[in-house]
N, C-alpha and C positions, 0 to 999 in steps of 0.2 A: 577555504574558509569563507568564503562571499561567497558563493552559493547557500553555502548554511545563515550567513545572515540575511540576504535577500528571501530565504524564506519565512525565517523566524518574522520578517519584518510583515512580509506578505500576509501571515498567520493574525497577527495582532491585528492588523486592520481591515481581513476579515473577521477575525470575531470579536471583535470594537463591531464594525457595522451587523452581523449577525445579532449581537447582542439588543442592539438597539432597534433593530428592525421588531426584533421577537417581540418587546416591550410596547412595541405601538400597534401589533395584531397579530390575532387569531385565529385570522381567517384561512382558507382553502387557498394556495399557491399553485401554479402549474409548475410542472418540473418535466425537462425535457431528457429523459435518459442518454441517447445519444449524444447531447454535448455534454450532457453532466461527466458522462463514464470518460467519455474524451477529454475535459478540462483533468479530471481526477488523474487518467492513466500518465499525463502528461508531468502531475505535481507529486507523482510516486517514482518515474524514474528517474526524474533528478535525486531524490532524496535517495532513492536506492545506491546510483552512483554514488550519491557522498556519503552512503552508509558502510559500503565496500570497500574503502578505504579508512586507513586507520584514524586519521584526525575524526570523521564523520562518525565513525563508531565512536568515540570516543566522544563528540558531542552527544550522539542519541544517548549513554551511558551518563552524562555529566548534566547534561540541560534536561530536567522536568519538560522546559514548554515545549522541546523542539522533541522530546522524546514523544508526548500526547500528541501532537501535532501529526507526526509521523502515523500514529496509532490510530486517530480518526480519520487520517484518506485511506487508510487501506481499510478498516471498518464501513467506510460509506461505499469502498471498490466490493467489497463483502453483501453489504447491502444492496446495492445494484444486481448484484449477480443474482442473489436469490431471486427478485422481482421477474429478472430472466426466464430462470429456472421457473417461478411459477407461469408463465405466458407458456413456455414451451410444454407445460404439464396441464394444459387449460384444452381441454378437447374444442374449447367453443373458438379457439383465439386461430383468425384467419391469418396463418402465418406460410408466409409466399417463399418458402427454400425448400430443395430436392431432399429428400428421406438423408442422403450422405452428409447433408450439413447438418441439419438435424441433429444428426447421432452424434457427431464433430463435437456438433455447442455442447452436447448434454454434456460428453466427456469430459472437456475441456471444463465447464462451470462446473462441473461434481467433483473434480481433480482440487481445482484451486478452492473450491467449499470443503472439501476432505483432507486432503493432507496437507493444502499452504492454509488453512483455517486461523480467524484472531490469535487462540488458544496457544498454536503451534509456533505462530511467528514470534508472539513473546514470550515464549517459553526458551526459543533459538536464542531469540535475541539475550535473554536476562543471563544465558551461561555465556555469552560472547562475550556480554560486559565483567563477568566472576572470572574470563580467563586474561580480559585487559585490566581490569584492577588487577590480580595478582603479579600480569606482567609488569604493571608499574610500580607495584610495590616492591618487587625483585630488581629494577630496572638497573641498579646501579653492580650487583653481583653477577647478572644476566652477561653487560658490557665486557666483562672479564672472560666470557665462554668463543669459544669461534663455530660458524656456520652455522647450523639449523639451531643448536643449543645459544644461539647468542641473540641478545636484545631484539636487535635487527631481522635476523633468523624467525624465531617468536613471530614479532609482528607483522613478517610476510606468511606464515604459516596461518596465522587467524584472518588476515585481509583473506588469502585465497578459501578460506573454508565460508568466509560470511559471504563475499561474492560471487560463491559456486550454490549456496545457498538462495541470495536473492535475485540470482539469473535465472533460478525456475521458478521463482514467484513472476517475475519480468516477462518469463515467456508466454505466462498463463494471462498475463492482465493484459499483455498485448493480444494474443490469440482471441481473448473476449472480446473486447476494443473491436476487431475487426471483425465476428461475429455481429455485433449489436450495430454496426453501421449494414451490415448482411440484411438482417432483420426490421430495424426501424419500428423498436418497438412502440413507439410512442404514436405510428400510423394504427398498428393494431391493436392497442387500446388507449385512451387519456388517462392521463397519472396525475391527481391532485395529492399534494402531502400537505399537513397542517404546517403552518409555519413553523409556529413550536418548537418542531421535532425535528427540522432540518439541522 
């Protein structure tokens, strides 16, 4: 449960300072994709581990902030890839890896853009939370069942299915992670984002 509050806490005071920052401009920011995507993959697998486990799920199910929180680094890990994805589909963009990595990254950013998608993760997620409220709403008739059919039983049966889950989200975000340090995409093109919208 301190992991989950060290992050709720870390969330709040960046968007306390995002917020305030936004408010005093408008201007063009440089944004460095390679530590970005690395700060980012770093603030997902934590959350991923305390997702995988039942307390964790059961915050992302229970806390709004920490649920949204969750939602927008893997939405900004979303975001990066595309930027990826468009560099690598830029005939002009002087991009310094052999044809195998190449095909590697496209695979790997078309995979985790296609089937671990926003769309798909909360979709996973929202029946994860429909199968832990019912566990708890049962929780006390459950207690009474032995092995797989009991309370206990339950909640090791959805821990292993949401962490078998977001072990291949995990594997894709690290696979890019190390693609994009391959690449350095920020040598073959500069990235300004409006403040704004970061």
């Amino acid at each position: 449960m301190t992991h989950l509050k060290s992050i709720l806490i870390v969330f709040i005071f960046i968007s306390s300072f995002h917020l305030s920052y936004i408010a005093k401009s408008q201007s063009y920011v440089a944004v460095n994709i390679e530590e970005e995507y690395e700060f980012l993959t770093k603030h997902w697998m934590q959350m991923s581990e305390d997702i995988s486990h039942y307390y964790g799920l059961s915050a992302f199910c229970d806390n709004s902030e920490y649920r949204t929180y969750t939602i927008e680094v893997l939405e900004q890990l979303h975001h990066y890839d595309s930027i990826m994805l468009d560099i690598l589909k830029d005939p002009t963009a002087d991009i310094d890896i052999s044809s195998h990595e190449y095909k590697k990254t496209m695979k790997d950013i078309e995979k985790f853009e296609g089937d671990y998608d926003l769309k798909a993760f909360i979709s996973f997620l929202r029946e994860s939370c429909m199968t832990r409220n019912e566990l708890e709403k049962d929780k006390e008739k459950l207690k009474k069942e032995v092995g797989m059919y009991s309370y206990d039983g339950q909640v090791m049966m959805l821990e292993a299915e949401v962490n078998k889950y977001l072990k291949k989200i995990d594997k894709r975000i690290l696979a890019i992670n190390k693609h994009i340090h391959h690449i350095h995409p920020d040598k073959v093109k500069p990235f300004k984002m409006v403040s704004s919208s970061n």
